[in-house]
C-alpha positions in Angstrom: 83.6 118.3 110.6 83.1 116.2 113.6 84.9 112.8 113.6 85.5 110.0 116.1 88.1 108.2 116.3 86.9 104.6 118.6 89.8 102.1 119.6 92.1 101.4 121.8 93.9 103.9 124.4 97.2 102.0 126.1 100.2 102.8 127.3 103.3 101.4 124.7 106.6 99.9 126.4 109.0 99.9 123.6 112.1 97.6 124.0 114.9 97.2 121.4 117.0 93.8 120.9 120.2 94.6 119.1 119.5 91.3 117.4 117.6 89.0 115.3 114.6 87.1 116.3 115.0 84.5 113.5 118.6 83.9 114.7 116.9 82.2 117.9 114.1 80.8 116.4 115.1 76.7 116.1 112.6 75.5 113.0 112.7 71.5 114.9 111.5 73.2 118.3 109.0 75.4 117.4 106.4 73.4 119.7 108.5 73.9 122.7 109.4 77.3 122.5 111.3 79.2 125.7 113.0 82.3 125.0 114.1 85.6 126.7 115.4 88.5 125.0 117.9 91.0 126.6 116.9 94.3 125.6 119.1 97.5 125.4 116.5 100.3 125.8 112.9 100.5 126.9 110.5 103.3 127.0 107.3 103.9 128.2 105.1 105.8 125.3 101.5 106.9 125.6 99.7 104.6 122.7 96.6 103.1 121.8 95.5 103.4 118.2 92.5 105.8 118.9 95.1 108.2 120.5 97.5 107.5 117.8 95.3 108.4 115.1 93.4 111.2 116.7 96.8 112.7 117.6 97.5 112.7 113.9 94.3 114.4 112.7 95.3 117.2 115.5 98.6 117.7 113.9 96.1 118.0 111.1 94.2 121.0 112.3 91.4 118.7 112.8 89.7 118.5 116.0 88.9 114.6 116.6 86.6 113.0 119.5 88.0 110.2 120.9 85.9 107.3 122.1 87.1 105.1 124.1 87.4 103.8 127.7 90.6 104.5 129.8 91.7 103.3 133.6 92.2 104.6 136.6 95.9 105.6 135.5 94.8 107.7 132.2 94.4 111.3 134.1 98.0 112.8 132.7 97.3 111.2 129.7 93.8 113.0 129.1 95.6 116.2 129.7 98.2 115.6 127.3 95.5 115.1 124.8 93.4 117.8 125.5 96.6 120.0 125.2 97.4 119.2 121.5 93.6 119.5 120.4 92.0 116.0 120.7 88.5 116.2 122.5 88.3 113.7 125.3 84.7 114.1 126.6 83.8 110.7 125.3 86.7 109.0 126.9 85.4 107.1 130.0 87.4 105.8 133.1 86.6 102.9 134.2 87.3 102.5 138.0 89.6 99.7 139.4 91.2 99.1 136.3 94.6 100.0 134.9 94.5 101.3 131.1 95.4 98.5 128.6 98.9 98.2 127.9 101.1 97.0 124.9 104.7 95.5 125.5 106.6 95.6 121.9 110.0 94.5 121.2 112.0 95.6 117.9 115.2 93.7 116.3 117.4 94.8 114.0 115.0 93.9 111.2 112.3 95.9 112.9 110.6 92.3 113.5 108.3 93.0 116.2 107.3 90.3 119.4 104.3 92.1 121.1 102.1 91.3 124.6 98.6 93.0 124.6 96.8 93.7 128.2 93.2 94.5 127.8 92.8 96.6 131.1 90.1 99.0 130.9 89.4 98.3 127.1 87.2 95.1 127.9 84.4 97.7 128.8 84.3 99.4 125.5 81.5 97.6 124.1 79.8 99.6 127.2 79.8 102.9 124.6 77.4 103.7 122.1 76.9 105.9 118.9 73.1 106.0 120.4 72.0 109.9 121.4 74.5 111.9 120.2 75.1 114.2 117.4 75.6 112.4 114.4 79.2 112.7 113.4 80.9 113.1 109.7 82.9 110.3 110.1 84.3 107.6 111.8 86.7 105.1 112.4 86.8 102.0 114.1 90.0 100.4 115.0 91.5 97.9 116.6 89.4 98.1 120.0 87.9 94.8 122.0 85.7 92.6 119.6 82.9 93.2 121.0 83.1 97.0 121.2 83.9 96.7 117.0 81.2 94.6 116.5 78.9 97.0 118.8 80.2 100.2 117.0 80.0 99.1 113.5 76.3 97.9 113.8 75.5 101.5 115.4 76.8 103.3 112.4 74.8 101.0 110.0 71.7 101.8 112.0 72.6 105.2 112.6 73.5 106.0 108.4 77.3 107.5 109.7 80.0 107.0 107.5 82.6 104.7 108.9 85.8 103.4 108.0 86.5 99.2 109.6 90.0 99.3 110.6 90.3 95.4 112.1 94.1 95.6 112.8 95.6 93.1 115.1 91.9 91.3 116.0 91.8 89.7 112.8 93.7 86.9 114.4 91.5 87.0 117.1 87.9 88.0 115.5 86.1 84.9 114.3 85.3 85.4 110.1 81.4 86.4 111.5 82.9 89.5 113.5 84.9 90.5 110.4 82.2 90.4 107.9 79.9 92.2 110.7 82.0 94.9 110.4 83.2 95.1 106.9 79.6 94.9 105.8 78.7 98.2 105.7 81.7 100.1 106.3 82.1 102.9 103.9 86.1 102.0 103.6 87.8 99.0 104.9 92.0 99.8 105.7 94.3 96.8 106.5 98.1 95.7 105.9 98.7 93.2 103.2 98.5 90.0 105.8 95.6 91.4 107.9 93.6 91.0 104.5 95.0 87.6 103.5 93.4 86.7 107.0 90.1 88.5 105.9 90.0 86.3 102.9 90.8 83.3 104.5 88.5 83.9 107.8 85.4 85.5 106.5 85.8 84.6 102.7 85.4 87.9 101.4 88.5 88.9 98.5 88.9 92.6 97.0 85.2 92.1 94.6 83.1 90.9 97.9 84.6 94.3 99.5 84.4 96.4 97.3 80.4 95.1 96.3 79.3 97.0 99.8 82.1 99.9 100.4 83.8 102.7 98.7 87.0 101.7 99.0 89.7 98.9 99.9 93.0 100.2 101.2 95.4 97.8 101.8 99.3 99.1 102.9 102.2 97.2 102.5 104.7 98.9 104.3 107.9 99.9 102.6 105.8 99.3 99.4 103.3 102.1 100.0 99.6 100.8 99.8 96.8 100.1 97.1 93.3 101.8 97.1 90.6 99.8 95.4 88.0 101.4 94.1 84.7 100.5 91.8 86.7 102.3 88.7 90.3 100.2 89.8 93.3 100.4 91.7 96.0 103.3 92.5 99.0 102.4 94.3 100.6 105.0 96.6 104.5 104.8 97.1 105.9 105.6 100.8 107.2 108.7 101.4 110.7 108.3 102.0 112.2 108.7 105.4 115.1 110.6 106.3 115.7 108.2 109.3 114.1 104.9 110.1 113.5 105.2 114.4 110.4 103.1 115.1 107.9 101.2 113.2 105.1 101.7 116.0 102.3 103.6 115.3 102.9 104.1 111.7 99.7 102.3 110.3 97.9 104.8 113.2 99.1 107.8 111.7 98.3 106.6 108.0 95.2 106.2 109.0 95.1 109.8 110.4 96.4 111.3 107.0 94.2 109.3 105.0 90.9 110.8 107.3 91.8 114.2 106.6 91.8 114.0 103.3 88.1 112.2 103.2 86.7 114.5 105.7 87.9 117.4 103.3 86.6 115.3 99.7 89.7 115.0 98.3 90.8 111.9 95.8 91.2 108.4 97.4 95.2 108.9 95.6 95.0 111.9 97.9 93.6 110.6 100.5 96.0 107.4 100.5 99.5 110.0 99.5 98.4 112.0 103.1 98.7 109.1 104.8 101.9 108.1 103.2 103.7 111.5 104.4 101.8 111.2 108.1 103.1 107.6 108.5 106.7 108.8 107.3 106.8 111.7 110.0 106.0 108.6 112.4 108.2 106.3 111.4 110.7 109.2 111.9 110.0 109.0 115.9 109.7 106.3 119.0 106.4 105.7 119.4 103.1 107.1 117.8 102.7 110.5 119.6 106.2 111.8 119.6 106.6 113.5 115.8 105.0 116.9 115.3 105.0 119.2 112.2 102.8 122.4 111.5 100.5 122.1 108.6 102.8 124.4 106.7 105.9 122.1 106.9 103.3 118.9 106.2 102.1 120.7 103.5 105.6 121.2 102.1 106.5 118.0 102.6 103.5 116.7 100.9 104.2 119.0 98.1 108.3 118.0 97.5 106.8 114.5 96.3 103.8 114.4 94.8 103.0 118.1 93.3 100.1 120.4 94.2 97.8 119.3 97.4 94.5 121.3 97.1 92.4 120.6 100.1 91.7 123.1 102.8 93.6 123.8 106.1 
């Protein structure tokens, strides 16, 4: 099975506060806001959500294509790719620029106050679907705007099944570059608020989705997720953690789980109780890249909570 995986590729610097954010938040100043947090530890991660994913289809067995564009600073971080299975011949460097970077900082509530630097990912919009072998699947996540709106358009052109994965550019895509890419898209995957902004930014509720795709999946965190379908909804419980580390990169590897199971035809309740293990094993680790299981102890995993998984290997 050939699949893509197109997004963003950045380097993650993961801070923790031992506090709460709320604690400094003053409700009568909110207009004026000036704060600085003193953090205890900070680590620099490789991230992105195309890596994140693709990383998680690898664990997978899978072998994913990542496309994407990198900076001038990505060479280690193509080899460490190319080490644990993920195909970076469509990854382009773009000269003179550094690869995007996302600054994150965690409480104690796992409240998160992140920075986004675009770098090298402005020039994504630069790829195209166009002249290649057409793949079995793809996904589109959070990336520049423009590359999302470029990429989804291709795959409507091109007939290749695609999955819209807006992310955090809902609050920056106007409603016409949501509904540009949800129109069309074989599966649309959000969090709970990323859809309420759908809704309110591009007017389109679970019927208007679910009149042009497959499938809805919405995840709600500690609450598992929902997959709508044409015949109703199944919810999927979260697999639970042995330890809570980091909440980044969870949503990435869900994502991951849940492509395995469609590129094998398994159930969308399959496809959605994958992604609830994969996103456990991340949660389990700092940062989206750092867990790792064989398919045996995934498998097992899998197995110890929900019963009998029948797809292939």
């Amino acid at each position: 099975m050939k699949i893509i995986v197109t997004g963003s590729i950045a380097y993650d610097y993961l801070m923790t506060f031992p506090g709460s954010f709320t604690d400094h938040l003053l409700p009568d100043q909110l207009a004026h806001v000036s704060l600085s947090f003193l953090v205890d530890t900070m680590e620099r991660r490789r991230g992105g959500c195309a890596p994140n994913i693709a990383y998680t289809l690898a664990l997978l067995s899978e072998r994913p294509t990542i496309m994407a564009t990198a900076g001038v600073d990505f060479d280690e971080y193509r080899q460490w790719l190319e080490s644990v299975g993920v195909d970076t011949s469509l990854i382009t460097q773009v000269p003179n620029k550094f690869t995007a970077s996302f600054f994150c900082n965690t409480d104690r509530q796992n409240n998160q106050i992140a920075t986004f630097y675009a770098g090298a990912m402005s020039h994504a919009s630069e790829l195209s679907f166009c002249n290649m072998e057409k793949p079995n699947l793809v996904i589109i996540a959070p990336n520049d705007p423009a590359a999302m709106v470029r990429h989804a358009r291709e795959c409507q052109e091109l007939g290749i099944r695609y999955i819209f994965d807006p992310g955090q550019q809902c609050a920056r895509s106007s409603g016409e570059e949501l509904k540009a890419g949800i129109v069309g898209a074989s599966v649309l995957i959000c969090n709970d608020y990323e859809f309420e902004l759908i809704r309110t930014k591009a007017g389109l509720g679970e019927s208007d989705v679910l009149a042009r795709s497959e499938a809805l999946v919405i995840t709600r965190g500690a609450d598992g997720s929902s997959i709508y379908t044409s015949v109703g909804r199944v919810d999927v419980p979260a697999v639970p953690e042995n330890v809570i580390v980091d909440p980044t990169g969870v949503g990435d590897a869900y994502r991951g789980g849940f492509m395995k199971g469609m590129v094998h035809g398994a159930t969308w309740e399959t496809c959605g109780r994958l992604g609830s293990v994969a996103a456990t094993y991340a949660l389990e680790h700092v940062g989206g890249q750092s867990h790792a299981y064989t398919w045996q102890d995934f498998k097992a995993r899998y197995e110890a909570y929900f019963g009998t998984l029948e797809i292939a290997h």
